[in-house]
N, C-alpha and C positions, 0 to 999 in steps of 0.2 A: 469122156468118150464111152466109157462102158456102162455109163447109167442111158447115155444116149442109144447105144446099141441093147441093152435092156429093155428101153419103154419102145422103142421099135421092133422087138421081136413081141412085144405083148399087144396083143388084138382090143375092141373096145371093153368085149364082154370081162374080162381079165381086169383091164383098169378098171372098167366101174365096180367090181365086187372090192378090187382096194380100195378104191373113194367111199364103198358103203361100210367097209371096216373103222375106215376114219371116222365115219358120220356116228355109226355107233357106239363108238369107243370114246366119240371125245375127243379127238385127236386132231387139232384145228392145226397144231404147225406143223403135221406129218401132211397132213391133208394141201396145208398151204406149200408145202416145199414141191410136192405131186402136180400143184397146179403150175408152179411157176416152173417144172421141169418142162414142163407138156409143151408150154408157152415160147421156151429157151431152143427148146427141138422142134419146134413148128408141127410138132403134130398134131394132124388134122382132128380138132374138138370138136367134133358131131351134135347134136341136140341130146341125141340117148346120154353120151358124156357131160353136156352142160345140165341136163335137168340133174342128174347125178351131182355135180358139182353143186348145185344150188342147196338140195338137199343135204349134204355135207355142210354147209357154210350156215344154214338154218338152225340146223339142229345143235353147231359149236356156238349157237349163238351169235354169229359173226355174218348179220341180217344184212348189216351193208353191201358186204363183196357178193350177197347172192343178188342181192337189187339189182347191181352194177351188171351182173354178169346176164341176168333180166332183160334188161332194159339193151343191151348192145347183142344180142341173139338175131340173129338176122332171120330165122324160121319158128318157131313156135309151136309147139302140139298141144294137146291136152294136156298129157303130163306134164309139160313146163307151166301151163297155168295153174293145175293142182301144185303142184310146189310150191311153185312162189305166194300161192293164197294161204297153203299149210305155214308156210317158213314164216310169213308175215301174222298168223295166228297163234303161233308158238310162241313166238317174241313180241307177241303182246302190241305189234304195227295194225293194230285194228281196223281204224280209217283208212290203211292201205292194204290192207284185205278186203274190204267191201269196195274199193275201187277197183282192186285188179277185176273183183267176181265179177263186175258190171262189165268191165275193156274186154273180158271175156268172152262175154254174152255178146256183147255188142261185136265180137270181132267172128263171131256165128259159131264159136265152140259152145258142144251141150256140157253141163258141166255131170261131172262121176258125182259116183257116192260119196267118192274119197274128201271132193270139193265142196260137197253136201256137208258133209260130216264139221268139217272145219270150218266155214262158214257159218254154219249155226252156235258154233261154240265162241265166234266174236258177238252176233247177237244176242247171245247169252251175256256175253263178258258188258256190253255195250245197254243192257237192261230193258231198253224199250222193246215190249213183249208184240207191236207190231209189227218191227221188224223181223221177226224170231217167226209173227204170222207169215209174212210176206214170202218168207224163203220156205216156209211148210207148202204153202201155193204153187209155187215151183216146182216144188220137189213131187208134188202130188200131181202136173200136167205131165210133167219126166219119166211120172211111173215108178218112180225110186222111195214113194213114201212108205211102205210096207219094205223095204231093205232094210236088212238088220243094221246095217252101219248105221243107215240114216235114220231109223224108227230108232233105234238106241238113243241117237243125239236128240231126236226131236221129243222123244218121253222124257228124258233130260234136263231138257229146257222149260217143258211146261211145268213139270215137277220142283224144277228151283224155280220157277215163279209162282211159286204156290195153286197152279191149275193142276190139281189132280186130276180130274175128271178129265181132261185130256189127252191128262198123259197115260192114263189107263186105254183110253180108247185104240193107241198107237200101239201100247201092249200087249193087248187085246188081238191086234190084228197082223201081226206078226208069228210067221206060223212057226218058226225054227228061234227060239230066245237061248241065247247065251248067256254064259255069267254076268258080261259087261251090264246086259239089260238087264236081268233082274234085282241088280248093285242099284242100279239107275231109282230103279221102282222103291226096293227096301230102304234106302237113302233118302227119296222123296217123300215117302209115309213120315219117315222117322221127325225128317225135316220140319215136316208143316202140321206137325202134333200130333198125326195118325200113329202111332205106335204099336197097336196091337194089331192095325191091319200090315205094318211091317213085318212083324211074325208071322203071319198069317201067309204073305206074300214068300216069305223063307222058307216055311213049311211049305208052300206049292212048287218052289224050285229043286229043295233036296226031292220031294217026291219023281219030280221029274229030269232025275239022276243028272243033274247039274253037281258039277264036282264045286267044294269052296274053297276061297280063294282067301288071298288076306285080307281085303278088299269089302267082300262081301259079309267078313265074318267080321270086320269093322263099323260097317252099316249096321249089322242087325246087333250089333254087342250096346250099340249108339240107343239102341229101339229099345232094348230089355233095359238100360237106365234109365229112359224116359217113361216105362211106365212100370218102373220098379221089377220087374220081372226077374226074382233072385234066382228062382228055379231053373228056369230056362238059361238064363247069364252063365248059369253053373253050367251046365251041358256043353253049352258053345267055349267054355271055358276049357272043358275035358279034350272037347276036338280038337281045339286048337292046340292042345301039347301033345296029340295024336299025328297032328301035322305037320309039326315040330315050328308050329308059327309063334312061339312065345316071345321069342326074341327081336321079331319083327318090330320095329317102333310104333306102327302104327295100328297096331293089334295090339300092342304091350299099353299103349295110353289108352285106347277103345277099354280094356280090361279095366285097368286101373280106375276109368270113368265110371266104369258102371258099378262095382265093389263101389265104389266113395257115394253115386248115386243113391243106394240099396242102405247105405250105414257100414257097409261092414268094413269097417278101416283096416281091421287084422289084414285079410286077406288083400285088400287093396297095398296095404304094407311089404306083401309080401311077393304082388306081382312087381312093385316098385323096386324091390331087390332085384329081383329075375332081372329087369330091364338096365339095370345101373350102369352097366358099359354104352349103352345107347340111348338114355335116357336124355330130354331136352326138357325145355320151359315148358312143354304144353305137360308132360308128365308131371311134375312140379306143381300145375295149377290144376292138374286135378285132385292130386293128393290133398292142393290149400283149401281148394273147394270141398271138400269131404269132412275137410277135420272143422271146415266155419259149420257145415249142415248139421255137426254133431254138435254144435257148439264149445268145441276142443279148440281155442283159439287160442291157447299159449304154444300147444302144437302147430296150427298151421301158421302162428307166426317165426317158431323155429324152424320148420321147411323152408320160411322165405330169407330168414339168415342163411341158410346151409348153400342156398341156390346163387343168393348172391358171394357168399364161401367160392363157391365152385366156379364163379368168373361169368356163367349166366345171368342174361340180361331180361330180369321182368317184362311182359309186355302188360295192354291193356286188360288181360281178362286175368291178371294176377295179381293186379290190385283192385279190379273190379271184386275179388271171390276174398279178396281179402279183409274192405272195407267193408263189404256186408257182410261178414263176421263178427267184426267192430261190431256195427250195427243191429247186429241179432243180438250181442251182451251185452246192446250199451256201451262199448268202451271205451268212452273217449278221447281219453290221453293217445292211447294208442291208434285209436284214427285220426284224430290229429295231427302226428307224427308221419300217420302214411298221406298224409296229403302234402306234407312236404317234401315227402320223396317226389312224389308224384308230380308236384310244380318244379323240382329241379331236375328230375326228365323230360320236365316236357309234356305230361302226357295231361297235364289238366285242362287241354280241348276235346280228349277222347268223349264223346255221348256216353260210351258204359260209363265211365269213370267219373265224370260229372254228374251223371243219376244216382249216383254209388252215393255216392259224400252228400247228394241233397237230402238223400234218404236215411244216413248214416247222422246226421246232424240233427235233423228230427228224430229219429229213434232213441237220440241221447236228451231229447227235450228241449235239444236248443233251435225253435224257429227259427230266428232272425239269422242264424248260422245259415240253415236252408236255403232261406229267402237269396241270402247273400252271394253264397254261391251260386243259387241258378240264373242271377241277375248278373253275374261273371262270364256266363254262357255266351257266345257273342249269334251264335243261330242254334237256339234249343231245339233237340230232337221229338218229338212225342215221347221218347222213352225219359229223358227232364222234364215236359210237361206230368207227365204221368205221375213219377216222384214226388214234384211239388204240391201234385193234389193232394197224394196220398197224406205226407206230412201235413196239412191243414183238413184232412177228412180226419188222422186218428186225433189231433188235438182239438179235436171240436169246434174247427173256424170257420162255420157253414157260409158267411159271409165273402171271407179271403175263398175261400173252397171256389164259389160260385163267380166270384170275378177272374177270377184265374181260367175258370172255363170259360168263359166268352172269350179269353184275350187268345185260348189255347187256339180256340176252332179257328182265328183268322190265316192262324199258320198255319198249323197240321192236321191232319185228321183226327179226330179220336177215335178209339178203340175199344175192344172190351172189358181192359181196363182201366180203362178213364172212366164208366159207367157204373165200374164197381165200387175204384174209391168214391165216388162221387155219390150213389144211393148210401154207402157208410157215412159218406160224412155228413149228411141229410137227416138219417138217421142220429147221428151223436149229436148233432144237433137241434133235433127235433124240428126239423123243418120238412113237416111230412106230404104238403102240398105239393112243394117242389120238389121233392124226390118222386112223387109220384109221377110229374109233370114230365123228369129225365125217363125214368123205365118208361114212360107209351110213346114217347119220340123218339129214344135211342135208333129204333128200325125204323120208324117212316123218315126221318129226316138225317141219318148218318148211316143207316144200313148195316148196323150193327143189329145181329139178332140175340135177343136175351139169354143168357143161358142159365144155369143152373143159379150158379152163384150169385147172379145178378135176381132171382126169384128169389134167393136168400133173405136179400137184404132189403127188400120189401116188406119181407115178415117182421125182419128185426124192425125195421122203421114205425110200421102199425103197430107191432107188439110195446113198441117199448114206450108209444105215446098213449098208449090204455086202450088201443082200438085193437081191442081183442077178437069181438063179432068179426071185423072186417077180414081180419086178419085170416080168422077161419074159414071164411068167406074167400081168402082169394086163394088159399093152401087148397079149397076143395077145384077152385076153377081153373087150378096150374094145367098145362097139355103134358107132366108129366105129375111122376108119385114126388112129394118133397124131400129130400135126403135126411141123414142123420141132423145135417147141420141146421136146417130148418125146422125140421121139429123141438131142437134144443133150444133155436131163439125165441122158440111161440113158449116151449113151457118157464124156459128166465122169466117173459114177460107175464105167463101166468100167475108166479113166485109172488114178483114184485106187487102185481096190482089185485094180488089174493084171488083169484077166479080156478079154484079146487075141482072146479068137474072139466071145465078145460084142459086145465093142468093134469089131471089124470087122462086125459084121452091122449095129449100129447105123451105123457112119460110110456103109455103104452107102445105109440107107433116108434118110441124111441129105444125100447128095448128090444124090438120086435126087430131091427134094423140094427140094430149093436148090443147084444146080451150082454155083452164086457165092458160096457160103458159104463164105470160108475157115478159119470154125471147126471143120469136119468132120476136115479133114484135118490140122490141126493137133494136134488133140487127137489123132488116131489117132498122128499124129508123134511123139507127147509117149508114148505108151501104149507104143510100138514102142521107144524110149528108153529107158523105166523096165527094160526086159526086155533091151536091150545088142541090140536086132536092129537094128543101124546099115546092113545095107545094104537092109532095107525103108524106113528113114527118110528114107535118099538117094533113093530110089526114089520117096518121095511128094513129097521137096521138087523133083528134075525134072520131075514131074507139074506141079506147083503153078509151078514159071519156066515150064516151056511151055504151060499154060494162061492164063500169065498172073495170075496168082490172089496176090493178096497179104495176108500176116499182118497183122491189124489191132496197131499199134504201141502198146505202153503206154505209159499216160504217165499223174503225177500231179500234182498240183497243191495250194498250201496258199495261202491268204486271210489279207493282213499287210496295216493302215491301209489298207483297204479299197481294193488292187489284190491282180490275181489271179497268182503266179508258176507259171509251166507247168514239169517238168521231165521230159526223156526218158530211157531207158535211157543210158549214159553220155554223159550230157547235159554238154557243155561252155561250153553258150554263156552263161551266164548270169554278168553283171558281177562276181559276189561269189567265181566258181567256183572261185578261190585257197584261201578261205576256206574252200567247201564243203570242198572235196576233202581237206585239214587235219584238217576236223572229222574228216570218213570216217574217214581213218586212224586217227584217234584214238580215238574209239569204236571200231571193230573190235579194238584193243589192250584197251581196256576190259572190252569184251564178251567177248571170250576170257579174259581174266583171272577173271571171272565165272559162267568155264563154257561157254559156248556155242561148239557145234561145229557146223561148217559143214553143211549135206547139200546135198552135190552130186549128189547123183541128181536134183536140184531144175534140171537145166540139162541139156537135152533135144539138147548138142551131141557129138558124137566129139572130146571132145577132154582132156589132160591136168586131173587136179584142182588145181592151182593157176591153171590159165587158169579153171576152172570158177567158183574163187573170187574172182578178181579179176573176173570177169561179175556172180557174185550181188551183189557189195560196191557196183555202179553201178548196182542197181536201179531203178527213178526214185522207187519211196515213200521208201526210204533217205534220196538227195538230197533228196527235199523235207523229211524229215523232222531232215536235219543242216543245212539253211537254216533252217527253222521254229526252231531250238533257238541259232541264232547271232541270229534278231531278233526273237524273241516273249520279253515278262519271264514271268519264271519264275512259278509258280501259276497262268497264262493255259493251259488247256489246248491241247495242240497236234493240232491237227482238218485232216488228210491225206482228199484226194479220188485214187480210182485207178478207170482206166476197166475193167480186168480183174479180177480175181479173182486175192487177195495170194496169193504161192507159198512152199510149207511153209516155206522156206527166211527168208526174208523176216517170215513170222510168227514165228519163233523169234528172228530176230533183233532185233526190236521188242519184244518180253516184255524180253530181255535190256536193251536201251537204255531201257526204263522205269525198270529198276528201276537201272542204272548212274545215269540221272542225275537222278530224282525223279520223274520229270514225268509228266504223264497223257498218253496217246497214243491221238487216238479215228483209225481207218483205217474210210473208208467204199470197200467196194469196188465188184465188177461187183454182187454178190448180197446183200451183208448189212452188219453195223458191225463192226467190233471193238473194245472197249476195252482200251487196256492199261495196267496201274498196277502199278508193283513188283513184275516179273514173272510176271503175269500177264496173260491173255486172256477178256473173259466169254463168249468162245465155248466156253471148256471144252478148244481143240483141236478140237474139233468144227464143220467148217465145208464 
């Protein structure tokens, strides 16, 4: 009786701010107890009270009783059809949010901004970008497309579909932008690889004393990791503990993204503390993602013990950032192991994860592992087609490469990277017609337009088949200047195929573009060598001590019971090195018995050929490859990591130790794989 005498002395306006307390609070059985008092007292439920009611039962997620309560209203306004389209957008009743907007229409109500706003954001959710047009049409006879509500959603949606230029025009013409809009924009830059016009856009918003939000300072934190931007990251980083947003999860993982993005783990370490009471899996995967980039992969494998320590559940992009960890060190063992995790979660349908481990399996040299997994794929993404080229572009399968692309285009599209691996491995393969054939049809017939990268590896293609004229030839007819990278492949290919005035025009535009590069000058060193001009060569390495400028040193490494052994150019320090060095000798007596002659044109110093020979014989793939052969059992193939690019010398000499002692010898170098089995290479020689 006295809750009866209660809700009777309370007027509409009064309940419904209770119903809107519910709604936002969460509060579905206080909300439901409210409804079914009202119900029990017959008091009179007005439409102002039922649209109220709907919006409480929407937002507790409890989509059903606002349907019900919908569909039995005997009058209807506006706002009962904005509700019910909001409520059915919210929770994700898609197909019955484009139906109410139509019963709408059709029932002669115009629809608000508010109905605008929600509507476009199932068309978004729902992907086809004409219907996303169809409702901008609308909204544009209504007068409502320059509303901030509805120009927010509508730059929104063009922008997660990759139509910038649209969604700028909507930006553009909206004359009063709030935070929400300019999230929308920085967000969309960041999104579709624009990164520095992200900043740019952020820089226009603080000018135009837009206060930041966490939000926004999330977007652009997203932008300064994508295009490395430490300086800036730092700044946004300063404000944010001005703002006291550190603690925010979703500005605390933004942070941590972008430190792990940049390298700098310290500090990404350190924002990862800050966050530890509200820390989740996305935090975790970007800390694993940071420590694979460093190539610190016993760390981000102990981040992925700690995480599952802590009763958190991996998802797809923490064993995607994990595998290509694996894969960056070669580590077999170790990815191996996460892809059984992975198959007893389940997650071995995921596309990232499936691309991971086809790329992860090739990078350890094992094709047929590749092969195997992506033929496990039951509907390959382009992002597994993508993968499996790449693994038959670096192992030089110009063949496999090329059929693979035919089978790719009858599914998916291909892409910019599909164009890249595919001129590399055209190139590794010396198959320089048809890589030419891919670059001038890439855009007339897939609408893919070239870019940098892909003018790259045109040079390397010509360069390294001896078409050098051409090569110069097409560097001078680029519609831009060639990068560092492209000037480096034309002077390798000048090295190799001894063309010293070329090679000197290249090493120029290549310092001139990177002073600190000391591959420029080394490779001219190397060029100047091959030709006996030793007092030009003296000449660049006093350059190179009074600059200060140092040779980056090789070294290679091979993976036994899952640690890593490092070895360097006459590398002594290693416990077994009694043993190595035994081996050495002993194989080179081998290998000479078998044929193999030294080339010391392959040692770039002034000095006698027997010092030349005892240099090549302590190369570091050698040493790891005479350790590999003293503790790996035999039929275990022996899989050599080198950070350069193996030298003739060295390749001749591992054909020969194949076939002297049986064994398979896969060499991953700076550029490509080599395999070697019983004196041979499947690069052909060609590399």
């Amino acid at each position: 009786m006295r809750s009866h005498a209660l809700l009777c002395s309370l007027d509409t306006t009064s309940l419904a701010q209770i119903i809107q307390t519910c709604a936002e609070t969460k509060q579905l059985i206080k909300g439901k107890e409210l409804h079914a008092q009202l119900l029990l007292t017959w008091y009179p439920i007005c439409t102002f009270l039922t649209n109220h009611l709907i919006t409480m039962y929407s937002k507790c997620g409890a989509i059903h009783y606002a349907h019900n309560l919908f569909d039995k209203m005997s009058q209807r306004n506006i706002v009962s059809w904005t509700a019910m389209i909001t409520g059915f957008s919210q929770n994700l009743w898609l197909p019955e949010a484009l139906k109410a907007f139509s019963q709408m229409r059709i029932s002669g109500m115009n629809p608000t901004q508010f109905a605008f706003a929600s509507i476009i954001k199932v068309c978004l959710s729902l992907r086809p970008i004409t219907l996303g047009k169809q409702m901008h049409c609308l909204a544009l006879k209504s007068g409502l497309d320059s509303n901030l509500y509805v120009g927010s959603n509508l730059a929104d949606m063009y922008s997660k579909c990759g139509m910038m230029i649209d969604a700028c025009k909507f930006f553009e013409v909206i004359p009063c932008k709030d935070a929400v809009l300019w999230t929308a924009m920085v967000d969309g830059y960041a999104k579709n690889g624009e990164s520095e016009k992200a900043l740019v856009a952020f820089k226009r918003m603080i000018k135009d004393g837009i206060l930041m939000d966490p939000h926004i300072l999330s977007a652009t934190l997203s932008a300064c990791a994508a295009n490395k931007a430490y300086k800036f990251g730092m700044c946004l980083h300063s404000s944010v503990v001005k703002l006291g947003f550190e603690s925010k999860v979703v500005v605390g993982n933004a942070l941590l993204d972008m430190y792990s993005k940049v390298g700098d783990m310290e500090s990404a370490s350190n924002v990862f503390v800050i966050v530890s009471e509200h820390k989740n899996i996305v935090s975790f995967t970007s800390l694993i993602d940071g420590y694979g980039e460093m190539d610190r992969i016993d760390d981000a494998l102990d981040m992925f013990v700690e995480l599952r320590r802590q009763g958190i559940e991996p998802n797809e992009y923490t064993f995607s950032s994990l595998i290509k960890a694996c894969a960056n060190q070669a580590a077999l063992e170790q990815g191996a192991q996460l892809q059984a995790q992975v198959i007893k979660l389940n997650f071995d349908s995921e596309p990232y994860i499936s691309a991971s481990l086809v790329n992860m399996y090739g990078k350890c040299g094992l094709v047929d592992h590749s092969f195997q997994v992506f033929n496990e794929i039951r509907n390959p993404t382009e992002i597994a087609w993508d993968a499996l080229l790449n693994v038959f572009s670096q192992h030089g399968l110009g063949k496999e490469m090329m059929g693979t692309f035919d089978k790719m285009v009858l599914e998916v599209k291909p892409n910019a990277m599909t164009f890249t691996s595919l001129l590399s491995g055209c190139s590794h393969a010396g198959l320089v017609e048809e890589g030419l054939s891919y670059f001038h049809f890439m855009e007339k017939k897939y609408g893919v337009v070239p870019r940098e990268e892909h003018y790259n590896c045109v040079i390397n293609l010509l360069g390294r088949a001896g078409k050098l004229k051409e090569a110069e030839d097409f560097i001078n007819s680029m519609p831009f200047e060639a990068n560092a990278f492209g000037w480096c492949s034309f002077l390798g290919a000048c090295r190799v195929h001894g063309d010293a005035e070329r090679g000197k025009l290249a090493a120029e535009r290549l310092i001139k573009l990177e002073p600190e590069n000391s591959g420029a000058l080394v490779l001219l060193s190397n060029l100047y060598a091959k030709e006996g001009k030793w007092e030009e060569v003296r000449a660049l390495r006093t350059m190179m001590k009074e600059g200060n400028i140092k040779k980056l040193p090789g070294y290679s490494w091979v993976d036994i019971r899952e640690k890593t052994h490092i070895f360097g150019s006459e590398d002594w320090s290693h416990p077994q090195r009694k043993e190595i060095y035994e081996k050495l000798d002993c194989l080179l007596d081998e290998i000479k018995k078998a044929g193999y002659v030294p080339c010391t044109a392959s040692v770039p110093l002034d000095i006698n050929d027997n010092e030349k020979l005892q240099f090549l014989h302590h190369h570091s793939e050698r040493i790891a490859i005479a350790f590999a052969l003293l503790n790996m059992p035999f039929g275990k193939p022996i899989i050599v990591k080198k950070n350069l690019r193996v030298c003739l010398d060295c390749h001749s000499a591992i054909k020969f130790i194949s076939k002297v002692t049986g064994r398979k010898i896969i060499v991953r170098d700076s550029s490509r794989f080599h395999h070697f089995a019983d004196g041979w290479c499947s690069c052909g020689d060609y590399w």
